[in-house]
C-alpha positions as semicolon CSV with decimal commas, in nm:
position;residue;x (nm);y (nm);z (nm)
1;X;0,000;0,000;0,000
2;X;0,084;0,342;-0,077
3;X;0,115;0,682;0,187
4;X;-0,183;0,846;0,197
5;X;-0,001;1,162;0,470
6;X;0,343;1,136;0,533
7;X;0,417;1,365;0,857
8;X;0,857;1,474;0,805
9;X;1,010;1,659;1,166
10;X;0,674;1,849;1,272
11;X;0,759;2,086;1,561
12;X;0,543;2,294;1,737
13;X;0,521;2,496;2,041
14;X;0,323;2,753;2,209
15;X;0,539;2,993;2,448
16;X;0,761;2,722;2,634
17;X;0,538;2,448;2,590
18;X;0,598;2,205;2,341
19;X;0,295;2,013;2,136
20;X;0,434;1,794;1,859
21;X;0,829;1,763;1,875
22;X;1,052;1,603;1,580
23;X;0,741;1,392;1,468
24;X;0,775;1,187;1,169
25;X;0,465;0,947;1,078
26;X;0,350;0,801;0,796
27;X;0,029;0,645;0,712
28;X;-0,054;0,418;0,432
29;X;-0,379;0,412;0,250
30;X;-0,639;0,218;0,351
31;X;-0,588;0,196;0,696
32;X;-0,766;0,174;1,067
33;X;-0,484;0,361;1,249
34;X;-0,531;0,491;1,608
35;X;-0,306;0,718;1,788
36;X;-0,336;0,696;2,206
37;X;-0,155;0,878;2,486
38;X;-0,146;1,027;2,810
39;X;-0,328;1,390;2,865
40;X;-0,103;1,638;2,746
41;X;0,086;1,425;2,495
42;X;-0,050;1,632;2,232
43;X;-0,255;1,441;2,041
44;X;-0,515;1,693;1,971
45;X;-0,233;1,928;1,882
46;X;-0,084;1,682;1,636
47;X;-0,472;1,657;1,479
48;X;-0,496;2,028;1,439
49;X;-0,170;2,036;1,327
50;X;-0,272;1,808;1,015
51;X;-0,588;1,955;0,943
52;X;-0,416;2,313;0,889
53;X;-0,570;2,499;1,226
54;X;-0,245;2,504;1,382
55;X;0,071;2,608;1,143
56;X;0,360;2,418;1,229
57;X;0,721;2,573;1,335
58;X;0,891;2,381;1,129
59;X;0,860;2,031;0,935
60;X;0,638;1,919;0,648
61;X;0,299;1,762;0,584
62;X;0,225;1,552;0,237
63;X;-0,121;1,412;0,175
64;X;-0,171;1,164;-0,125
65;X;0,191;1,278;-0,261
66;X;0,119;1,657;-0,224
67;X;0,286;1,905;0,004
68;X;-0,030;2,019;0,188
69;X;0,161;2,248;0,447
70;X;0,090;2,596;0,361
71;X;-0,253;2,525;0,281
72;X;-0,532;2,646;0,500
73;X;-0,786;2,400;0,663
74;X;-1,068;2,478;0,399
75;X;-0,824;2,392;0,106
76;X;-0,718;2,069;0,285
77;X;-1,078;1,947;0,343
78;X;-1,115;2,049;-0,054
79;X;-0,843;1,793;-0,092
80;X;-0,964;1,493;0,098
81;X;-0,901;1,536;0,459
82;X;-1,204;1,533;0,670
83;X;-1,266;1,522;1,108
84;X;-1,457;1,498;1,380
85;X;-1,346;1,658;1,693
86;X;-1,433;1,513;2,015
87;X;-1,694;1,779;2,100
88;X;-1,951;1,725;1,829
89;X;-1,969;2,061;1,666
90;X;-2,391;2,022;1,545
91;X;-2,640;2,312;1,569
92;X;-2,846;2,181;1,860
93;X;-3,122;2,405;1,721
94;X;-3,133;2,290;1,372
95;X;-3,297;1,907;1,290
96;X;-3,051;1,651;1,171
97;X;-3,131;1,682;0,797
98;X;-3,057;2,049;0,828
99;X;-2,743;1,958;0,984
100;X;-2,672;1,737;0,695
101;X;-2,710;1,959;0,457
102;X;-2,548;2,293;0,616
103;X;-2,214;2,012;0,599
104;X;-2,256;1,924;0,224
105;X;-2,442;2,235;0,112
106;X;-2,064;2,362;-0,040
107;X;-2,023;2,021;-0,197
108;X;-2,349;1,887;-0,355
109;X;-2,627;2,045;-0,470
110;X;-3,007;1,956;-0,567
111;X;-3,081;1,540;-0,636
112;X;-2,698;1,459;-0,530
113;X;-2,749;1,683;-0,194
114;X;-3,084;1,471;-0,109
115;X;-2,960;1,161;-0,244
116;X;-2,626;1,210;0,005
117;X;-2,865;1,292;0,269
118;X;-3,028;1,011;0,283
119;X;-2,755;0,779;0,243
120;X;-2,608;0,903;0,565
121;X;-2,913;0,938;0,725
122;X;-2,953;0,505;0,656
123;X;-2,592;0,453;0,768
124;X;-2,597;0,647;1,043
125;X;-2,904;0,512;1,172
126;X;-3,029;0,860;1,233
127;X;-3,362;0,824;0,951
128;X;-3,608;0,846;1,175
129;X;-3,444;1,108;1,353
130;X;-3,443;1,349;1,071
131;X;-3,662;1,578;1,160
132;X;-3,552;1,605;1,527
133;X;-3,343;1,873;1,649
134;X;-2,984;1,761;1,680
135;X;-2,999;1,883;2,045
136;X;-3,261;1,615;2,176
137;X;-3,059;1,330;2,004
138;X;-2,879;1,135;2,273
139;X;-2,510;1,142;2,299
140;X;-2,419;0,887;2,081
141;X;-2,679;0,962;1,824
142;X;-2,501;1,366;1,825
143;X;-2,170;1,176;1,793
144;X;-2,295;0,948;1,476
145;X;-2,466;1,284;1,365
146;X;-2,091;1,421;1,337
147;X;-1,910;1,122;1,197
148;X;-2,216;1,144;0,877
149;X;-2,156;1,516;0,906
150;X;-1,759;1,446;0,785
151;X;-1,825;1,165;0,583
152;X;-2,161;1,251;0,322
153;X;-1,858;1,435;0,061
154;X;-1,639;1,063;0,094
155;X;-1,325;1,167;0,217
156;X;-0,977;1,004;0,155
157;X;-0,855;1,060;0,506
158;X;-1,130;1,071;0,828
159;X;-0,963;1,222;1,111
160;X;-1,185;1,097;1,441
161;X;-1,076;1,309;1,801
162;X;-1,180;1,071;2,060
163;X;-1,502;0,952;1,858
164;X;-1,671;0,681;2,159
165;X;-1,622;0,939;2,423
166;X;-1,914;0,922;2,635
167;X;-2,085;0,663;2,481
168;X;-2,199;0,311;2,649
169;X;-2,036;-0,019;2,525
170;X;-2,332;-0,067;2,300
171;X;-2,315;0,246;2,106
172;X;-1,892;0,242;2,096
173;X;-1,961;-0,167;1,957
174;X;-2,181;-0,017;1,685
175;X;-1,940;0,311;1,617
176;X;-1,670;0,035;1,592
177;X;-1,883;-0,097;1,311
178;X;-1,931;0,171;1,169
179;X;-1,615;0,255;1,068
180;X;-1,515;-0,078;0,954
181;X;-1,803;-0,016;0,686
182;X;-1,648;0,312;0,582
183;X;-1,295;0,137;0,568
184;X;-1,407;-0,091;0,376
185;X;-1,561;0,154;0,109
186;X;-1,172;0,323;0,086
187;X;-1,168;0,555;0,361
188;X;-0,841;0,562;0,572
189;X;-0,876;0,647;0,929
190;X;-0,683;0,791;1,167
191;X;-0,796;0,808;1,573
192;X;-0,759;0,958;1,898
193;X;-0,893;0,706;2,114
194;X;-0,863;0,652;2,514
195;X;-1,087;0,298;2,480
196;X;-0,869;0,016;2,452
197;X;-1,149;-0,206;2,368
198;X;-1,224;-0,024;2,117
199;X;-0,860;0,025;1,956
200;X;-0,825;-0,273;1,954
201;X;-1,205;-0,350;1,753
202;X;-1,077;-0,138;1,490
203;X;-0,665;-0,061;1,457
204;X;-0,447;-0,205;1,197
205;X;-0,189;-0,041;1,397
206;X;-0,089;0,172;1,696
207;X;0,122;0,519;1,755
208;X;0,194;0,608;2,073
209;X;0,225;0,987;2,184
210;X;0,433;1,137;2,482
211;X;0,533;1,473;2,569
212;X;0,467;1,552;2,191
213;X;0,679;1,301;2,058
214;X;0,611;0,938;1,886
215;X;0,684;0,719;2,195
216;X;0,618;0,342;2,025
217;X;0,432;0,202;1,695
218;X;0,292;-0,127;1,627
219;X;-0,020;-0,323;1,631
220;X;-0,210;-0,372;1,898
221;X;-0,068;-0,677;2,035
222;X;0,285;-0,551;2,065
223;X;0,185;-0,205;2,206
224;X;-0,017;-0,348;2,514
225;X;0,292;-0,553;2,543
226;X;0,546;-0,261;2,568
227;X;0,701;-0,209;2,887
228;X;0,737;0,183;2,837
229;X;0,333;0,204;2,683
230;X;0,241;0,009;3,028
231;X;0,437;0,266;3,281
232;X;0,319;0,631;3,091
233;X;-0,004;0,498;2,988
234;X;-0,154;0,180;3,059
235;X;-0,093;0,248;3,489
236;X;0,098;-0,163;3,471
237;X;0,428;-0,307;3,396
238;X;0,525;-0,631;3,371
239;X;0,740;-0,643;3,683
């Protein structure tokens, strides 16, 4: 498989605290990929970082073979790169379909706007919700709001901050699902997630984060293995 992003000696820092330090990653296309941590270890930074919110001190960013640095985040989401923050960002005010279609209204227009609408609308689960105001939906339902939200224009890359956070083992099983079905139409995905149940549902593979640098990679297996992963972020060792 090919690179989809390709991350070369990212540094950033805000007054004397650094966020993302010497950080070179690469991620190949087609893959589930989740990035974990201890608070602080910047993986939110690292996120904004990629999407273009946060400009980097130094270092370079390539998505599908193109230097995507200086471009802002609007030009990057033009180009493929898509996310859902851990917050879900929905206008509680507004019912789902308008929610929908505020996300895709720059993209599609007329029969391809419906049509997309009520494709994510089935796959989300959320069709007989579509007239309710995004604010009544429960917590996962908001969260599975968000993910269709990022995904109705098919992005290359989904970026996903955190995406069970909050919900109950039933609704992080069927978010877990979820994803595998969009992985398995071409979308690669890359996620901040605290759940180790659920990284290890859906990773190919594992980065770990510390102190704004990569502290291990691997799959799943060999990452709950490492001694170091245990001690800053697990709370075991082996001794």
């Amino acid at each position: 498989m090919t690179n989809i992003l390709e991350v070369s000696k990212l540094n950033k820092s805000f007054g004397g605290v650094t966020v993302a330090r010497d950080i070179d990653f690469t991620l190949k296309q087609g893959a589930m990929h989740c990035l974990i941590g201890p608070n602080g270890a910047g993986k939110s930074s690292f996120f904004r970082l990629l999407l273009g919110e946060h400009a980097p001190d130094a270092g370079t960013i390539t998505f599908m073979g193109e230097d995507i640095t200086p471009l802002r985040s609007s030009q990057r989401i033009r180009k493929g790169i898509s996310v859902k923050f851990q917050v879900p960002g929905i206008f509680k005010a507004l019912s789902v379909r308008q929610n929908l279609e505020i996300a895709f209204q720059h993209h599609l227009h007329g029969a391809s706007l419906s049509e997309t609408v009520s494709r994510v609308l089935e796959f989300t689960n959320l069709t007989e919700e579509v007239a309710t105001d995004a604010g009544v939906l429960s917590h996962g339902q908001q969260q599975w709001l968000e993910i269709g939200m990022a995904i109705g224009v098919e992005p290359k890359l989904l970026l996903l901050d955190e995406p069970t956070a909050g919900m109950s083992p039933d609704e992080t099983q069927k978010t877990g699902e979820m994803l595998h079905a969009l992985n398995a139409r071409g979308i690669t995905i890359l996620a901040v997630e605290h759940d180790m149940a659920f990284v290890q549902q859906i990773a190919d593979s594992v980065t770990v984060l510390h102190m704004g640098s990569i502290f291990a990679e691997g799959d799943i297996a060999e990452i709950t293995a490492h001694r170091g992963v245990q001690e800053i972020y697990l709370g075991t060792s082996n001794d």
